[in-house]
C-alpha positions in Angstrom: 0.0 0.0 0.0 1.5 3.3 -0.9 2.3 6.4 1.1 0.5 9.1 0.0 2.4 12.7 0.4 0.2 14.7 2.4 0.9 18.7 0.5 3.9 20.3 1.5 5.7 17.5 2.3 8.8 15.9 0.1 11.0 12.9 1.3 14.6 12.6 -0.2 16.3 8.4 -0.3 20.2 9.1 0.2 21.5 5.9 1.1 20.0 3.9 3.4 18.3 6.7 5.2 15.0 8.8 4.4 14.3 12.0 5.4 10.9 13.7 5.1 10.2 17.4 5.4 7.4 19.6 5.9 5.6 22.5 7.4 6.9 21.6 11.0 10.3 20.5 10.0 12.1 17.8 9.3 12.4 14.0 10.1 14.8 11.1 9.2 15.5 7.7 9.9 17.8 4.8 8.6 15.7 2.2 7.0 16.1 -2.0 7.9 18.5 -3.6 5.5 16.4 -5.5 3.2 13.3 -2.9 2.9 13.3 -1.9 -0.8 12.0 1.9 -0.4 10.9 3.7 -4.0 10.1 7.8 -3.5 8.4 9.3 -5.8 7.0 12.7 -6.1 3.2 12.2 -5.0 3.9 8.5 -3.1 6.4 6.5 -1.7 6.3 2.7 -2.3 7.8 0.6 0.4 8.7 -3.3 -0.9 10.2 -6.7 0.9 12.4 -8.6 -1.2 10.3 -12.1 -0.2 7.8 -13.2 1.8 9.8 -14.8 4.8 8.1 -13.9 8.5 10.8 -11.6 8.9 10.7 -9.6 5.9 6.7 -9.3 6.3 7.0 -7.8 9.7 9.9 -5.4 8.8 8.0 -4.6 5.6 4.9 -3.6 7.9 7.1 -1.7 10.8 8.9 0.5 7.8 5.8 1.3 6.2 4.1 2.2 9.2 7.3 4.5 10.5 7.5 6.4 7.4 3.6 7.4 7.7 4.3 8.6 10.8 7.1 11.0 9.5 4.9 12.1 7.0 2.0 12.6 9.2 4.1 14.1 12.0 5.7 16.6 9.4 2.5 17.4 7.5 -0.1 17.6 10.5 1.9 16.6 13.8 0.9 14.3 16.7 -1.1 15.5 19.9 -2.1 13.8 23.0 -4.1 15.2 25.5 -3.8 14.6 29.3 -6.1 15.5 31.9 -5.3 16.5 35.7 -8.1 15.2 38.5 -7.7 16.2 42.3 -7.8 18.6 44.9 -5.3 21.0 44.0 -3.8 19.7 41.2 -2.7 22.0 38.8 -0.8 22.5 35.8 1.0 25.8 34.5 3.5 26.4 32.0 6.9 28.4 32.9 9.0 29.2 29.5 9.2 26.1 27.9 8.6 23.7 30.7 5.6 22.8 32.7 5.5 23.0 36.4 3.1 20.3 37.7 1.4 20.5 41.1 0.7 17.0 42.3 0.3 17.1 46.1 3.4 16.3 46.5 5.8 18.7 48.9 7.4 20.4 45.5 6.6 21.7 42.3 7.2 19.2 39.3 9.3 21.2 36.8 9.1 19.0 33.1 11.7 20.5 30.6 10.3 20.2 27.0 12.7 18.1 24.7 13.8 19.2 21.3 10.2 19.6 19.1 7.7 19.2 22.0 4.9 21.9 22.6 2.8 22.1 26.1 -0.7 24.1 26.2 -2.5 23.9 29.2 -6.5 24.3 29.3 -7.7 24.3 32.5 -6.9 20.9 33.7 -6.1 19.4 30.3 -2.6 19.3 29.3 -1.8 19.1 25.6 1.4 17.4 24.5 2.4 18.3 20.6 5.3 17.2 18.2 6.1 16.2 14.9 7.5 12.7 16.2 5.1 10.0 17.2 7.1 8.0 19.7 8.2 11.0 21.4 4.8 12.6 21.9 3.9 9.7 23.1 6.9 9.2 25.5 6.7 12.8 27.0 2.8 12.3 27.7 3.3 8.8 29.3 6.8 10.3 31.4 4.1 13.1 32.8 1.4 10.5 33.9 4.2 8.6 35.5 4.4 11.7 38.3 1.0 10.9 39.2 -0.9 7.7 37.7 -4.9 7.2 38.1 -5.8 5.9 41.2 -8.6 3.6 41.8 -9.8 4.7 44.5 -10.9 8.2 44.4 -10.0 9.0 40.8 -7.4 11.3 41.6 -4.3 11.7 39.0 -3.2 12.7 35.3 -5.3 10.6 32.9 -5.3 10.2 28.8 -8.5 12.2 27.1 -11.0 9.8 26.9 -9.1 6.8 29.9 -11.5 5.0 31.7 -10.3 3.8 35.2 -12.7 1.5 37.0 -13.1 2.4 40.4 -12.5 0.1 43.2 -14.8 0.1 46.5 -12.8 1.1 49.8 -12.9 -1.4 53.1 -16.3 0.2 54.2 -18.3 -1.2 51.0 -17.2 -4.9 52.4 -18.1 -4.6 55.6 -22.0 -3.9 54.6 
């Protein structure tokens, strides 16, 4: 199945490594030995050279990467975290955000390299043009304070549903 070039974006083959570029910059990435990679100026066609196991699940992880860069150049990646307690709060401070957990200090998180933080109330909004580490940076800030079953309180993913968990007092009835 061919990669279709979202507009504005162009990939360049040197070697064994492709970048992609776009709107929010650029992207690159050395390709698996055997992957046969064709760019063209609308697609880019990604091939295995047979049909062992191994080829077939390298042929599907390179294809899959390579729509990532092209997505996360062209659109970018977001995930969205939300903050749920008493006092929990979220702020941003330059290009980090200082967390407020409950704990006895502020939680200062330094942005990497191509991350963006909005806060909206208590959502938190992680964006970047690479997948893996939007995806790393949200799951390194719900480390600080994961759902908790028993009174909901913590940093949860848009949309996570936690299932609650009765205290001692619901047994003893």
């Amino acid at each position: 199945m061919p990669i279709k070039l979202i507009s504005g974006v162009s990939a360049a083959l040197n070697g064994r490594t492709i970048e992609v570029k776009g709107k929010l910059g650029a992207l690159n990435r050395d390709l698996p030995p055997n992957m046969i990679v064709e760019v063209g100026k609308e697609e880019i066609l990604v091939k295995r050279p047979s049909d062992s196991r191994k080829d077939k699940s390298f042929h599907g992880l390179t294809r899959t990467l390579i729509q990532n860069m092209v997505t996360g150049v062209g659109e970018g990646f977001k995930k969205v975290l939300q903050i749920n307690g008493v006092g929990y709060r979220a702020s941003i401070s330059g290009k980090s955000i200082v967390l407020k957990l409950g704990f006895s200090h502020d939680v200062n998180y330094p942005a990497p390299e191509g991350i963006t933080f909005e806060v909206n109330g208590s959502e938190i909004s992680v964006f970047g043009k690479d997948k893996q580490l939007v995806g790393q940076v949200a799951a390194e800030i719900r480390s600080y304070r994961p759902p908790e079953p028993y009174k909901g309180k913590g940093i949860f993913y848009l949309g996570e549903r936690i299932i609650r968990k009765a205290g001692k007092t619901a047994a003893k009835k």
